[in-house]
Each structure stands twice: as C-alpha cells, then as structure tokens.
Residue frames as qw, qx, qy, qz and C-alpha x, y, z in Angstrom:
[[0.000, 0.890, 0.456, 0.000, 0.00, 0.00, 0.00],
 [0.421, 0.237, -0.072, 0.873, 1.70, 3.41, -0.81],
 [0.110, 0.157, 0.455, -0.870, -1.39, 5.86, 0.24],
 [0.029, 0.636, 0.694, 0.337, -4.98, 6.77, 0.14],
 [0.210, 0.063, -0.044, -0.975, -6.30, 10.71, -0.47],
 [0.021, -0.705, -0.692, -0.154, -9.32, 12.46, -0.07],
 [0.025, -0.682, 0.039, -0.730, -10.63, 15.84, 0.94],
 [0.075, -0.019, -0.722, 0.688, -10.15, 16.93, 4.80],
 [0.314, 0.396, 0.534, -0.678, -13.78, 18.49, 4.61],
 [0.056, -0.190, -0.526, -0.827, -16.98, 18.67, 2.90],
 [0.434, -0.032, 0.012, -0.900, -20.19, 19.94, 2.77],
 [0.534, 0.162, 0.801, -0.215, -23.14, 17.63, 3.82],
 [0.796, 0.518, 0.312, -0.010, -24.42, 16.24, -0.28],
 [0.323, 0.870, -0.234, -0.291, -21.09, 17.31, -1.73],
 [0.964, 0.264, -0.029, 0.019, -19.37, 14.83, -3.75],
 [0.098, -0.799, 0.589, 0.075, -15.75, 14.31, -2.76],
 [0.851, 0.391, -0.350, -0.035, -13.06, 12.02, -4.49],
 [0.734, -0.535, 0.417, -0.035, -11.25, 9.29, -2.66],
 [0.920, 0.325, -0.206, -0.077, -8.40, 7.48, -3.91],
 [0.861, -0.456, 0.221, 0.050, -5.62, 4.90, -3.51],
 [0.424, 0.741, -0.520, -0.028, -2.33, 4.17, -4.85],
 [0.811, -0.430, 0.396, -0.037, -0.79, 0.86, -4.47],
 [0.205, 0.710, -0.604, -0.299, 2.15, -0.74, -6.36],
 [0.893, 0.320, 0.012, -0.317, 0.39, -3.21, -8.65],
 [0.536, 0.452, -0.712, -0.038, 4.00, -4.42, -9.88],
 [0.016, -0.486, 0.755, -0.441, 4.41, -6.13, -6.57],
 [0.598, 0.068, 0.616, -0.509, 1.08, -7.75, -5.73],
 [0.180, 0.133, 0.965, 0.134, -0.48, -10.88, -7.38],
 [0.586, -0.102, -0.246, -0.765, -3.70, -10.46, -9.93],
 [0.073, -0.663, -0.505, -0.548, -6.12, -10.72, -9.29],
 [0.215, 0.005, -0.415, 0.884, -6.81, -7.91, -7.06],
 [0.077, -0.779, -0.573, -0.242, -10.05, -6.60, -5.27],
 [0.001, -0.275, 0.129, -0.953, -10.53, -2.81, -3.96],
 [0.375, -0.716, -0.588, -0.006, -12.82, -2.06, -1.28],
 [0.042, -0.339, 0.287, -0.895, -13.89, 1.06, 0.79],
 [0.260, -0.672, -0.670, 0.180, -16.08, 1.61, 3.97],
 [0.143, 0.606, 0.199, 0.757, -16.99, 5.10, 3.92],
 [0.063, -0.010, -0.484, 0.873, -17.87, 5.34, 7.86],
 [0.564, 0.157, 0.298, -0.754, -21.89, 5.64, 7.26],
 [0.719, 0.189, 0.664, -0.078, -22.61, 1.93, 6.09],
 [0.669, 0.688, -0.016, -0.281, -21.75, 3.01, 2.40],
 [0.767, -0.276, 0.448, 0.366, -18.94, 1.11, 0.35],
 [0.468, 0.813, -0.092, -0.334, -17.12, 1.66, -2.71],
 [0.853, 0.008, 0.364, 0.373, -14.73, -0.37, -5.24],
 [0.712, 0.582, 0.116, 0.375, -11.88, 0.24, -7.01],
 [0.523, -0.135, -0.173, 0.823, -8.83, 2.63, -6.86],
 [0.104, -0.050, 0.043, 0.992, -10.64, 5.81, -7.57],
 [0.122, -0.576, -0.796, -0.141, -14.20, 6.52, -6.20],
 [0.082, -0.387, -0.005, -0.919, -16.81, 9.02, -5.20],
 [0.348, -0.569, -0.702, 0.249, -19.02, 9.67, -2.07],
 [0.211, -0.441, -0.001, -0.872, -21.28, 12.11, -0.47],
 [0.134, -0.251, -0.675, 0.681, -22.71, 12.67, 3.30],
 [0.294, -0.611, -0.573, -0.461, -26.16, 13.23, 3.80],
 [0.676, -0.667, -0.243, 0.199, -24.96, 14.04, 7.83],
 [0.096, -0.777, 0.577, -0.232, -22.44, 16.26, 9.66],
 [0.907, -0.384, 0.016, -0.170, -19.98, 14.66, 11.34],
 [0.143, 0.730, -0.642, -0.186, -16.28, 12.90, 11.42],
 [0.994, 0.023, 0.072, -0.078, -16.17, 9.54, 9.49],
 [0.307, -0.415, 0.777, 0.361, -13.29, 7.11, 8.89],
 [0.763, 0.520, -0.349, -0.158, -12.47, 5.77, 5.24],
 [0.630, -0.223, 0.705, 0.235, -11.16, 2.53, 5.15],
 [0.593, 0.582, -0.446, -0.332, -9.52, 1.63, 1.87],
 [0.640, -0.252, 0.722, 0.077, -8.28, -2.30, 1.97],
 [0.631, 0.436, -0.589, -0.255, -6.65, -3.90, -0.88],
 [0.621, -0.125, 0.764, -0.126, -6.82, -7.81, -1.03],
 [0.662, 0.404, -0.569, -0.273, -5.71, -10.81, -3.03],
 [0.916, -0.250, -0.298, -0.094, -5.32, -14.53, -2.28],
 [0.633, 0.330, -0.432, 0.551, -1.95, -13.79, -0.74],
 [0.240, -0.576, -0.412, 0.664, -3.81, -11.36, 1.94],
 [0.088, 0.867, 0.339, 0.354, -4.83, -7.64, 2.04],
 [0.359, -0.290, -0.220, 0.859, -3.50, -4.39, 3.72],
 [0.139, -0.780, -0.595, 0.135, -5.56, -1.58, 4.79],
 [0.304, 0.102, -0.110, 0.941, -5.68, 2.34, 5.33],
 [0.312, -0.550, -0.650, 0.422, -7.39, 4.79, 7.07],
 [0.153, 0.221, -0.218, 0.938, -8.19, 8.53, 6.64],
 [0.016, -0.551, -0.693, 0.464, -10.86, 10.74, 8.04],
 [0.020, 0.326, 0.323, 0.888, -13.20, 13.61, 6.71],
 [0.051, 0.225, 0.537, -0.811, -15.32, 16.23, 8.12],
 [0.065, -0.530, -0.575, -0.620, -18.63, 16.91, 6.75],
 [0.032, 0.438, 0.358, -0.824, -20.04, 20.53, 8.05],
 [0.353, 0.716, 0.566, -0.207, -23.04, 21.88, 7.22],
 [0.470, 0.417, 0.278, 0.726, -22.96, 24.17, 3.82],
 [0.081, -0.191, -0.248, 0.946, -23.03, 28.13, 4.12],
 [0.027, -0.714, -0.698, -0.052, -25.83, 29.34, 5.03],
 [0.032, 0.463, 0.300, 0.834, -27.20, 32.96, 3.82],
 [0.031, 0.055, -0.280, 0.958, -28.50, 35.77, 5.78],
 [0.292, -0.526, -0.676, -0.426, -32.47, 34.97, 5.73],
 [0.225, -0.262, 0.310, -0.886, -34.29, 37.27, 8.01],
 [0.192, -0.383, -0.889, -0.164, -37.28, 35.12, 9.70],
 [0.220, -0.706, -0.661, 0.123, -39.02, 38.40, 11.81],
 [0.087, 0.394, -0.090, 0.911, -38.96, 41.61, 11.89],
 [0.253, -0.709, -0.643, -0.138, -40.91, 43.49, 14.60],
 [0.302, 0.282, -0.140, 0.900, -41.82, 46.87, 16.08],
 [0.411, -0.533, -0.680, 0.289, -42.83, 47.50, 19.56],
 [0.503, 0.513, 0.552, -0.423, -45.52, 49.45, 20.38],
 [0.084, -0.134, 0.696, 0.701, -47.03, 49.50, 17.25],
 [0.246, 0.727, 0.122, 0.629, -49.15, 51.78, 16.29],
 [0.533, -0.225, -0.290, 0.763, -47.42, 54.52, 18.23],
 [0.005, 0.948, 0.261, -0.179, -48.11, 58.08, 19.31],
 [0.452, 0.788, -0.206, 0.364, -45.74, 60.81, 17.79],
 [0.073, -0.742, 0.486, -0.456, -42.71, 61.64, 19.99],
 [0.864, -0.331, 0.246, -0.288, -43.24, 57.99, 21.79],
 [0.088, 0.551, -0.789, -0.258, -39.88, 55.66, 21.33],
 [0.902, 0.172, -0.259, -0.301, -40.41, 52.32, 18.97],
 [0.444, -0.464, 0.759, 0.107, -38.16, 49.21, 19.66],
 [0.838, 0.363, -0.310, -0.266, -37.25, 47.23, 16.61],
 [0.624, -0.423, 0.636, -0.167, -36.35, 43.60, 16.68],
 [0.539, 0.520, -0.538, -0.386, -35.31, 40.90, 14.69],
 [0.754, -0.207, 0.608, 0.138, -34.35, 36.80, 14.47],
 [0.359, 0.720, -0.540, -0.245, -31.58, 36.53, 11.57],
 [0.832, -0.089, 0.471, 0.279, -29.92, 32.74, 10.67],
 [0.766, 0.593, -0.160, 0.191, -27.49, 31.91, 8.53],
 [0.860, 0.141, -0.228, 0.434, -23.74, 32.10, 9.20],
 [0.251, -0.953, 0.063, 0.158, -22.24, 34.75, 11.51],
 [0.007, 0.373, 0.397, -0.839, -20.82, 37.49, 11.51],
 [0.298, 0.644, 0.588, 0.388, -23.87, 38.66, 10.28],
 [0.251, 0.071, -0.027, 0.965, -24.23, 42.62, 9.48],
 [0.061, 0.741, 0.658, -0.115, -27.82, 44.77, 10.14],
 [0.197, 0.129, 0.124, 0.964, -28.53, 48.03, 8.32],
 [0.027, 0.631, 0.762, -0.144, -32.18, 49.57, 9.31],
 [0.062, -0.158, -0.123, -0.978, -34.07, 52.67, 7.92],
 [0.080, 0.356, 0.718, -0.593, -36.48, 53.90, 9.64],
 [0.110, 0.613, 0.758, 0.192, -38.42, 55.37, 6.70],
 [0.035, -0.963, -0.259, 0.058, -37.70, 59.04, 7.53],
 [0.249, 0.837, -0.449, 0.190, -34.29, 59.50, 6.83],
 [0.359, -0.606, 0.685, -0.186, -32.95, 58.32, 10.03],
 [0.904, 0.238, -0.355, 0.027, -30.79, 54.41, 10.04],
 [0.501, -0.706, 0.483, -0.127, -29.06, 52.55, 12.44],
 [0.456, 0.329, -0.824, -0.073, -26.62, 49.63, 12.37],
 [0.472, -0.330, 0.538, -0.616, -27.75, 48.35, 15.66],
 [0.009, -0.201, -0.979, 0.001, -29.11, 44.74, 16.44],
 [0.171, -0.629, -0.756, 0.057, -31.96, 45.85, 18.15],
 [0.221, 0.114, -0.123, 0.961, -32.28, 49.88, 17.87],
 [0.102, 0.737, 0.514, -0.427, -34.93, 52.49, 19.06],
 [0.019, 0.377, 0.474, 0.795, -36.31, 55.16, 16.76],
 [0.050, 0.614, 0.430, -0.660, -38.66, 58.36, 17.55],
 [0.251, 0.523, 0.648, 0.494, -41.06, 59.26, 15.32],
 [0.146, -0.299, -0.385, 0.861, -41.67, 63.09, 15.49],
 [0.407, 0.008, -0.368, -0.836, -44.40, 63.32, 12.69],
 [0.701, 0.266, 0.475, -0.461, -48.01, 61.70, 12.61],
 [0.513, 0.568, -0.452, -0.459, -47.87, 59.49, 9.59],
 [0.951, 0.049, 0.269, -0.145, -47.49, 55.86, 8.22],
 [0.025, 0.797, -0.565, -0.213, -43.74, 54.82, 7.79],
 [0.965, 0.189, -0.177, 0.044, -42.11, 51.57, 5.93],
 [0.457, -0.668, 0.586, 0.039, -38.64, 50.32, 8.53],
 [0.739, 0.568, -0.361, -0.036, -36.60, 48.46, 6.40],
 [0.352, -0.763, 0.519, 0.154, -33.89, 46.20, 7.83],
 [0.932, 0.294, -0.212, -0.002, -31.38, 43.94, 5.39],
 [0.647, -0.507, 0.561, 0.101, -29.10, 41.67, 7.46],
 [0.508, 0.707, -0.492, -0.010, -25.64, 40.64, 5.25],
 [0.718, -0.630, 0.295, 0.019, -22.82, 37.67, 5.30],
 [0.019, -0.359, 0.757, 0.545, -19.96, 36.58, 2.95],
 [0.181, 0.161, 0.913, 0.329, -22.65, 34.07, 1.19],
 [0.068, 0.509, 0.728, 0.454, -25.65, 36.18, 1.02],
 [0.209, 0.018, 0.066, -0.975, -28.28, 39.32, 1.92],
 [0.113, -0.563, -0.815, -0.070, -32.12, 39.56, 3.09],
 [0.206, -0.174, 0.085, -0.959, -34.52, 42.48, 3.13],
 [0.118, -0.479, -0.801, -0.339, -37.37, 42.88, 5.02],
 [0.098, -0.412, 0.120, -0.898, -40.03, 45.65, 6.28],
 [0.102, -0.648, -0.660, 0.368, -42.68, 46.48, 8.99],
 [0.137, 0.512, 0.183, 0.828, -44.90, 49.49, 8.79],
 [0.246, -0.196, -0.504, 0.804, -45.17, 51.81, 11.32],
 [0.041, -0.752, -0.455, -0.475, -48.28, 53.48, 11.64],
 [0.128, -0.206, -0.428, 0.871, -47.50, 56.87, 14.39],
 [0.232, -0.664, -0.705, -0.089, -50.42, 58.48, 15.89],
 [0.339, 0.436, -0.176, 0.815, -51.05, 62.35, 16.51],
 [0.328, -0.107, -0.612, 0.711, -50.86, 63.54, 19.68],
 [0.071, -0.703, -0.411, -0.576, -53.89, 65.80, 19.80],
 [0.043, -0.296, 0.329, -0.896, -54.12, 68.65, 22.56],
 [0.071, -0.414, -0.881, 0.217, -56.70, 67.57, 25.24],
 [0.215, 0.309, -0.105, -0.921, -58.59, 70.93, 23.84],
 [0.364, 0.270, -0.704, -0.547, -59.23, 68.60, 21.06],
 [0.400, -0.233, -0.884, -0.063, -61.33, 66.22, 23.26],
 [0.197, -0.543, -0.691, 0.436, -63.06, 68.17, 25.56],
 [0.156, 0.065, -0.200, -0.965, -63.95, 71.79, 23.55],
 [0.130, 0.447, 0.853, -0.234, -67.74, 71.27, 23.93],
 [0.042, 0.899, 0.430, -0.075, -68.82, 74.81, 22.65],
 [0.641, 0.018, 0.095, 0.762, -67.19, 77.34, 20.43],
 [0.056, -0.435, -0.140, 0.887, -67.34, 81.23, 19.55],
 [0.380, 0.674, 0.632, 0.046, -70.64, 82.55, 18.05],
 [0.245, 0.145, 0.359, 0.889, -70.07, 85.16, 15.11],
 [0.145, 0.698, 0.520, -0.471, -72.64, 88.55, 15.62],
 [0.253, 0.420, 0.567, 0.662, -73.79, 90.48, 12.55],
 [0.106, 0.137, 0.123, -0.977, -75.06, 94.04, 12.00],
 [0.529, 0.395, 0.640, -0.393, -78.29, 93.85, 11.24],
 [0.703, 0.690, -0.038, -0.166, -79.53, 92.86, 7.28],
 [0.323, 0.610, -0.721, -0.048, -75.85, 92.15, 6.62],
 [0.973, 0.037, -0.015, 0.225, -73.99, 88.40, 6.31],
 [0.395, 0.828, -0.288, 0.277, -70.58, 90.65, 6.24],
 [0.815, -0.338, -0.262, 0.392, -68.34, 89.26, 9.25],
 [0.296, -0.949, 0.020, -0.103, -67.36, 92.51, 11.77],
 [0.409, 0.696, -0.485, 0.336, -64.06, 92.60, 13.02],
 [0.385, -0.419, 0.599, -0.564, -64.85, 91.82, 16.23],
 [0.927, 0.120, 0.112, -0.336, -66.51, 88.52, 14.40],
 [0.691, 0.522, -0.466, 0.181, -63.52, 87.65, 12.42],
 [0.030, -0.616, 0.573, -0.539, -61.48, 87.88, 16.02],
 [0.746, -0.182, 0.429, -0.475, -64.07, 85.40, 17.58],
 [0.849, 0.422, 0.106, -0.301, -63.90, 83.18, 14.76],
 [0.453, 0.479, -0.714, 0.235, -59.65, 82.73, 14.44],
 [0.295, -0.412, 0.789, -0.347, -59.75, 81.24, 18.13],
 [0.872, 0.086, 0.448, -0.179, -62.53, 78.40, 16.80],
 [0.777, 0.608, -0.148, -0.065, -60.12, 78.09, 13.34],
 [0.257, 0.602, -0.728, 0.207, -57.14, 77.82, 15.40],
 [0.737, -0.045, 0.578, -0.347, -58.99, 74.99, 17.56],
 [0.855, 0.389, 0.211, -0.269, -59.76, 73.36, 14.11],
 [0.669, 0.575, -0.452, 0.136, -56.44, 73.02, 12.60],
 [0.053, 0.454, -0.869, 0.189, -54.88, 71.77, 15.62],
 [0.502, -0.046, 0.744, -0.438, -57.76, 69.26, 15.70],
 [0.212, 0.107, -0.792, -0.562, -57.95, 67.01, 12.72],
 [0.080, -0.309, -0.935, 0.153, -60.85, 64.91, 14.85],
 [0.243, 0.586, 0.518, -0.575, -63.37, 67.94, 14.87],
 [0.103, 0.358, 0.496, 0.784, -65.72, 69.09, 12.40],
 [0.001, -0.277, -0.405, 0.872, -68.06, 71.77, 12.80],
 [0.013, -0.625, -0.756, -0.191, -71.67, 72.38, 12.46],
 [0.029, -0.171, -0.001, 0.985, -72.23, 76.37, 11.55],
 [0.045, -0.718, -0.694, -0.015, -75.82, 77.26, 12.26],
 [0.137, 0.141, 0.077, 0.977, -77.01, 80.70, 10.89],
 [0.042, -0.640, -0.733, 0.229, -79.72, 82.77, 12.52],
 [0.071, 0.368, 0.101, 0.922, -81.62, 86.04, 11.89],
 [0.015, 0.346, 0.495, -0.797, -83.62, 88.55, 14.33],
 [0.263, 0.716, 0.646, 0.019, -87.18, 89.45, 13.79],
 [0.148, 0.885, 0.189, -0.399, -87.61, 92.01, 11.69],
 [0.086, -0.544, 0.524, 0.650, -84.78, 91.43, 8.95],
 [0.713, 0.478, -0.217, -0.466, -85.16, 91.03, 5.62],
 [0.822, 0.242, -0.469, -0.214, -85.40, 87.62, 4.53],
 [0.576, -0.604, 0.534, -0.132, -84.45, 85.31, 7.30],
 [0.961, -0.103, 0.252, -0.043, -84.28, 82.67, 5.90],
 [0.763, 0.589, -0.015, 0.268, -81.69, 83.33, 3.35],
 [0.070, -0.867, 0.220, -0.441, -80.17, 85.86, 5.15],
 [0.838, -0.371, 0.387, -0.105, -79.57, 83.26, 8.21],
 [0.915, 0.206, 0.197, 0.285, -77.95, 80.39, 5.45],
 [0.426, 0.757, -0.279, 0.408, -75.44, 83.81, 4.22],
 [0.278, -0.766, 0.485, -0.318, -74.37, 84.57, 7.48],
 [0.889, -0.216, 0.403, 0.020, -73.61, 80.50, 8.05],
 [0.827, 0.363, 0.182, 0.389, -71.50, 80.54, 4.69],
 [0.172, 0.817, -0.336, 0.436, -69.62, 83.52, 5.84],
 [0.637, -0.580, 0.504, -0.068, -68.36, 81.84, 8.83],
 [0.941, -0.010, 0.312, 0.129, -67.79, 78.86, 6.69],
 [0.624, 0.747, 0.052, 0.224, -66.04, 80.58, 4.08],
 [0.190, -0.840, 0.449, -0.238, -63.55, 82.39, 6.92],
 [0.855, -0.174, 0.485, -0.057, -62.89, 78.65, 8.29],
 [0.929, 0.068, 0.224, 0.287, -61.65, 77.59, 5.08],
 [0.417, 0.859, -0.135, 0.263, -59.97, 80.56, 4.11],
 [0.139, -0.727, 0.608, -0.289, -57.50, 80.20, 7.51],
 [0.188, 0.437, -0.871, -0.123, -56.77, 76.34, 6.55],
 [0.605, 0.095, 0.693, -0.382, -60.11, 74.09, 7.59],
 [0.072, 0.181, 0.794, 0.576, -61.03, 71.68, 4.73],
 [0.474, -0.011, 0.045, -0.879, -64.51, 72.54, 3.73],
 [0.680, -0.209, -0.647, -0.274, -65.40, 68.73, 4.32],
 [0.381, -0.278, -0.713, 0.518, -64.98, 68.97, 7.78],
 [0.213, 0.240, 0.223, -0.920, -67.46, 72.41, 8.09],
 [0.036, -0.444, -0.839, -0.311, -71.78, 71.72, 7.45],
 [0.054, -0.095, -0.125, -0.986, -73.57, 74.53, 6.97],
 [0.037, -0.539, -0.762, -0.357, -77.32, 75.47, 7.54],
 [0.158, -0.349, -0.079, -0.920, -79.61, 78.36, 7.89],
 [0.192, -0.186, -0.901, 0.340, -82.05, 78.89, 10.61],
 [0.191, -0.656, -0.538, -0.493, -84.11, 81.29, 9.53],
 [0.379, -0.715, -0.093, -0.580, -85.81, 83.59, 12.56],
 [0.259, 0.099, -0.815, 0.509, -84.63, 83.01, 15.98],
 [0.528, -0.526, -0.502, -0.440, -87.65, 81.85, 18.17],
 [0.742, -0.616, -0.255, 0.069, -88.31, 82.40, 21.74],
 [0.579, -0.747, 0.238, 0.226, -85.34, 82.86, 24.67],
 [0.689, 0.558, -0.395, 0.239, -81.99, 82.65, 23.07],
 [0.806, -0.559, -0.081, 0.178, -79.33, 81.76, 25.81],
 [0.744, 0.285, 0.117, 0.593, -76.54, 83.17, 23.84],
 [0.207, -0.727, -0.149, 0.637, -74.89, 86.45, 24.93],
 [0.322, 0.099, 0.382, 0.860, -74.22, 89.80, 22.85],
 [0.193, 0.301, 0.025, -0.933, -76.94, 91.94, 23.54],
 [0.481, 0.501, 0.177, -0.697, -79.32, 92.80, 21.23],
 [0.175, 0.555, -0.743, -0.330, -77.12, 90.96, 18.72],
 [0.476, -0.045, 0.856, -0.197, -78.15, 87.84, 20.23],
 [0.700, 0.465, 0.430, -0.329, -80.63, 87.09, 17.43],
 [0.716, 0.686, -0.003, -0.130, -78.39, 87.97, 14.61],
 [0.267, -0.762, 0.589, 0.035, -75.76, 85.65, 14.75],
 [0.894, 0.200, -0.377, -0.136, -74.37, 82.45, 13.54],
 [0.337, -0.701, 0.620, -0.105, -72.51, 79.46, 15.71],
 [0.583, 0.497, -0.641, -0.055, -70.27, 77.06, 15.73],
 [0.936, -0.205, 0.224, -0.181, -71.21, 73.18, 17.36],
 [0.103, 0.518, -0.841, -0.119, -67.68, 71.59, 17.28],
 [0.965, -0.061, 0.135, -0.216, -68.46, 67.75, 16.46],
 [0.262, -0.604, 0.753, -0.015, -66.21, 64.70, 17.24],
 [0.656, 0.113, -0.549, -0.505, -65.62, 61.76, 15.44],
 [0.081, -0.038, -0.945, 0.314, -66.01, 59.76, 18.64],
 [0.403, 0.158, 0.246, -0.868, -69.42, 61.84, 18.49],
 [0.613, 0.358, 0.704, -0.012, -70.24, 59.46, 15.86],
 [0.447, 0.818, -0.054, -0.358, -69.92, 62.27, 12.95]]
C-alpha cells in the first residue's frame, strides 16, 4: 500500500473524491478494492466518489486484497453543514401603532452564518446599524422600517410598517362649545370683532384634525329675509374657516331662519343675529 487521499472536509451532499495508490508491480492479480466510507456506504476500485447526507467525522477505510492477503488504510473527513445565507425570519416593532414623539423598539431573528451585518431605515431618513435599535417618530404618519441583514454568502430584506399616531391637545377632546359670530343687522358681512371670535374656533380646528363643525345661521325678527339671510351669514363663517386652513369637508352649513323664543346666547341685542359654531367629534359618531 503506498497511500490513500481524499478531501479533509466537505459539505453535507457534496461529492468528494477518494483514492488509492498501491504498487500493482508487486502484488499478485487478481486484485479486489474495497472502501467503507464510515456511514454503512462502500465503494470499489482505486478511484471513487461519495457524499454525506450528515455532519460529522467519518473514517475511510480503503483495503486492498488478493489470495496472498490484504493491507488496509485509514483517513478521516469532516462533513459541516454548507453556508448558510443571511435569511431574516421576523422583523418586529414595539408598540405599534405609536403616538408621535413615543420611542419604537425594533427587533429581529436573523440565521445563517455569523458574523452577520444589520442596516435599518427607519423610513424618515434616520438608520441605524444596531441589532436591536430604538427610533422616535416626530411626525403623525405611516412609515415603511426596512432592515437587510448581510454575510460573505448572502443578503435579506425585510419591512414592517409603522403606523405613528397624533398627539392631539386635550382641547381637542373636551372643547364642547365654540365662539358665536354677531352680525349688524340685514348684513352676512363678518365685523371685526366677528372675524377675532372666529380665528380662536379656526385655530382649535387646525390643531384638531378629529373635529368638524356644524355652523348654524340665525336672523332677528324684523330682517329682511331670514331665511336666506340666516344660510349667508352660516356661509360667511364657513367661508372664513376655510380661508384660515379648515377643509370645507370637515365644516356643514345650515340656515335657521328667525330666531324663536329665549336665546341663551350672549351679545346683547345681537343675540338674534348671529351664527354658531357646534364643534363635532368623530367619537361623536360624525
């Protein structure tokens, strides 16, 4: 027997070549070849092939043999599992949905072959390398986090979306009753002293995305045409509303024609010729 070769390692199904060398002048024919491959497989001849379905470390026996006897040899081979790519299996982001200014925790579970690498955007510019990083959303809004985890054999991408939630002012849940707009008499024209009432309910509305408003117009006995008159003075309020940044789907209009009876509403004499504004919530059901 002079030697027998193989590879030191392979991969578990990868096909490695085994062979022998023996000096044929010297030995008697006929000759047989055998192998024992270490997992019950066998193999003939001077120059064979085998694959591992298992990790592990087997012995190779090689044994030449004629009627004169046989002589034997021995190596060994590792068999390790093949590289294995970067595969993301979870992404997640804790709380989720979130209020503005409120920190997220993102998480992951990466396999494959280490070291592995993590890059994350957050969908607003900001990106971290981190394993596990935090992030502060400072807008309301619906973001896509992105992380793709790297190793020498491969890359994975995957997202979560973040849905952040605005903070509303506690105005914005408990405003029950806003400023009523007074009119000279016969006019729909908005006073100065109306317009002045009428920014503090428009700056209420733009910092409250959750209210809409119900603008009821009213006229005092004795003007001309209530009823119309009443429905102008409600579209001049409405018209001011969208002119200082309220959509005009979030503002319903309607005319009331003659005020009847007591009014409860201050302003004097005015009281009758006026138009107001019934903030409604959409927890209100509107």
């Amino acid at each position: 027997m002079q030697s027998v070769s193989g590879p030191d390692t392979l991969e578990t199904d990868e096909t490695g070549t085994f062979e022998a060398s023996i000096n044929e002048a010297e030995a008697d024919d006929p000759l047989t070849y055998t192998w024992e491959f270490g997992d019950g497989a066998t193999g003939s001849g001077l120059l064979t092939n085998h694959s591992y379905s298992s990790t592990g470390q087997y012995a190779i026996r090689f044994q030449a043999s004629n009627e004169g006897g046989s002589d034997s040899d021995t190596i060994s081979v590792r068999v390790v599992p093949p590289p294995q790519p970067a595969s993301i299996t979870s992404i997640n982001a804790t709380p989720n949905p979130v209020d503005e200014g409120e920190t997220v925790r993102f998480s992951s579970n990466v396999q494959g072959d280490t070291p592995v690498s993590r890059s994350w955007s957050f969908g607003d510019g900001s990106s971290s390398m981190s394993q596990s990083p935090t992030h502060t959303y400072e807008e309301p809004g619906q973001y896509t986090a992105r992380l793709e985890a790297s190793n020498d054999v491969g890359e994975d991408t995957r997202t979560v979306t973040v849905r952040v939630n605005r903070v509303l002012p506690e105005i914005c849940t408990t405003v029950s009753e806003m400023n009523s707009a007074f009119f000279d008499r016969n006019s729909s024209t908005l006073t100065e002293e109306g317009e002045e009432s009428l920014q503090e309910n428009a700056d209420i509305l733009s910092d409250c995305p959750n209210l809409s408003v119900q603008v009821e117009g009213f006229a005092a006995p004795g003007e001309r045409n209530v009823q119309s008159l009443s429905e102008d003075r409600a579209e001049a309020v409405s018209s001011f509303y969208q002119n200082n940044g309220v959509p005009g789907s979030r503002i319903m209009t309607s005319g009331q024609g003659q005020v009847e009876g007591i009014t409860s509403k201050k302003g004097g004499t005015r009281q009758y010729r006026r138009a107001d504004s019934l903030p409604q919530r959409e927890d209100d059901g509107m």
